[in-house]
C-alpha positions, 0 to 999 in steps of 0.5 A: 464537534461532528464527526464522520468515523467509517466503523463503529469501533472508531466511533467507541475509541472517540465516545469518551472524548469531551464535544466528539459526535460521531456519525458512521459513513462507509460510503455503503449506506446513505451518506449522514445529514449534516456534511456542511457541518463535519470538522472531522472526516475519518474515511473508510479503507474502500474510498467513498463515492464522489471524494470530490464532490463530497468535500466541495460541500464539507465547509466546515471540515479542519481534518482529513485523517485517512486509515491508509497511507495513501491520499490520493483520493483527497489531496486534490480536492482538500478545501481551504482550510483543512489539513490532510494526515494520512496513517503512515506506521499503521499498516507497516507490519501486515505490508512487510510481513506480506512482502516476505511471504510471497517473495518467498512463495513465489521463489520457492514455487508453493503455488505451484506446489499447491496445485500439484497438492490439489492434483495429488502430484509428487513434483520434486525439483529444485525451486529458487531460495531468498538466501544470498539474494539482493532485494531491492527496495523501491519507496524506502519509508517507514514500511521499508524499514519495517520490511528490511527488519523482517527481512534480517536472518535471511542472508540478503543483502539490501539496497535502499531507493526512495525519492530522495537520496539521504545516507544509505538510501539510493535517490530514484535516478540511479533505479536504472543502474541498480535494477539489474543487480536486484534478485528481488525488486519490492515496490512500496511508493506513494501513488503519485503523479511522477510514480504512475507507470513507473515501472513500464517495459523499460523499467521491467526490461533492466530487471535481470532474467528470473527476477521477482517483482512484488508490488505492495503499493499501488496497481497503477504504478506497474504498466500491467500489458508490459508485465504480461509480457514479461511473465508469459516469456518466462523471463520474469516472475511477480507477486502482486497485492494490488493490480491495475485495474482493481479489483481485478476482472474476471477473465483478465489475463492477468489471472492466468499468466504464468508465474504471478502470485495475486492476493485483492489488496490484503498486505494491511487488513490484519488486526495488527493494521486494525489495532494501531490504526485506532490507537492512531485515531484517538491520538490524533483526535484528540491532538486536535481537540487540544490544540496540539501538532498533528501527525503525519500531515501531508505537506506535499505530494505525500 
């Protein structure tokens, strides 16, 4: 069974699988012979070049298995025959742990803090505390749950948003009445057509003064000039791990407005990320191989 992996250390959890050659494609270097022949495609983290072009020539491929949870990238282009799964639980814990770092960073100013460090400064002030605050989380899934479990001891309270209303979760149309109450306002939706640009100048306008936006989930689902906006009349703070555009170019003026926290899209690359997405992957493998049901297949959007 020929099979594109994008590291080495997936292709050493497949090597003992009976019938798995695996062929390492990180969209890097030149792309394997053999595309009409792959079964299995497991892409790399940094999406390849030409995605579309790539599976209109994989004819015989049966499985797309990300190492992300997004699919974007794959799922418009998917040929006949070939069923998606993406790698939802694997980045939870390093999105999560992420998400609580820098809303804390962000509300007790260690930014700031460290650039009075570099400039030999004693800036004492009162900061801003997570303690009796709401945080709002936009996309409850899996790494929604992951974040409200870290997210206890901190004294918050937590209000639940995801696509679908269900017992204890929010549904997307009441976003705008439940905006303004959120100190906090985390985002962990799908990159999808009804999600892009969501969060707009009207979106960020129902946000309460001195409210943080963190985004873990895609750069493209902020309108990043209304965001701007919003941070240089102070009105608003943000911490962003993802931006649009990504990466980030020198000189935009993101960079340099004030009260935003930017990481380049770090919240998953842990070894914990690293670790769970191979134990995945040779699970997965070898369901398939098995004739077994699948994980996390992707039957609609995401």
């Amino acid at each position: 069974m020929k099979t594109w992996v994008p590291s080495d250390s997936v292709a050493e959890v497949l090597s003992d699988l009976p019938g798995v050659e695996c062929a390492v494609y990180d969209g890097t270097t030149p792309m394997p012979e053999g595309v009409e022949e792959v079964e299995v495609w497991i892409p790399p983290l940094v999406t390849v070049p030409d995605v579309p072009g790539t599976l209109a020539r994989m004819s015989s491929l049966r499985l797309l298995q990300t190492v992300t949870a997004g699919v974007e990238p794959y799922r418009p282009h998917m040929p006949e025959g070939a069923v998606l799964c993406n790698a939802r639980g694997v980045h939870d814990a390093g999105t999560a742990e992420w998400a609580v770092g820098a809303m804390i960073a962000v509300l007790r100013e260690f930014p700031e803090f460290a650039d009075a460090q570099r400039r030999g400064e004693w800036t004492y002030h009162h900061t801003g505390v997570l303690a009796d605050s709401t945080v709002l989380i936009v996309g409850y899934g899996s790494i929604g749950a992951a974040l409200e479990r870290r997210l206890e001891g901190f004294e918050v309270e937590i209000v639940r948003v995801a696509r679908s209303a269900r017992e204890g979760v929010h549904g997307m149309a009441e976003l705008p009445r439940l905006l303004p109450q959120a100190d906090v306002v985390v985002l962990l939706v799908p990159a999808t057509t009804d999600t892009a640009g969501m969060v707009d100048a009207a979106f960020l306008a129902r946000m309460k003064d001195g409210a943080v936006l963190v985004n873990a989930a895609r750069g493209g689902i902020v309108d990043t000039d209304a965001l701007i906006l919003e941070l240089k009349n102070g009105r608003l703070r943000a911490a962003l791990d993802v931006t649009a555009p990504e990466p980030l170019p020198e000189g935009h003026p993101l960079w340099s407005a004030p009260g935003v926290l930017i990481t380049p899209h770090v919240a998953g690359s842990t070894p914990a990320s690293v670790r769970r997405m191979l134990r995945l992957i040779r699970a997965q493998v070898s369901r398939y191989l098995a004739g077994e049901q699948l994980i996390n297949v992707i039957t609609d959007s995401y």
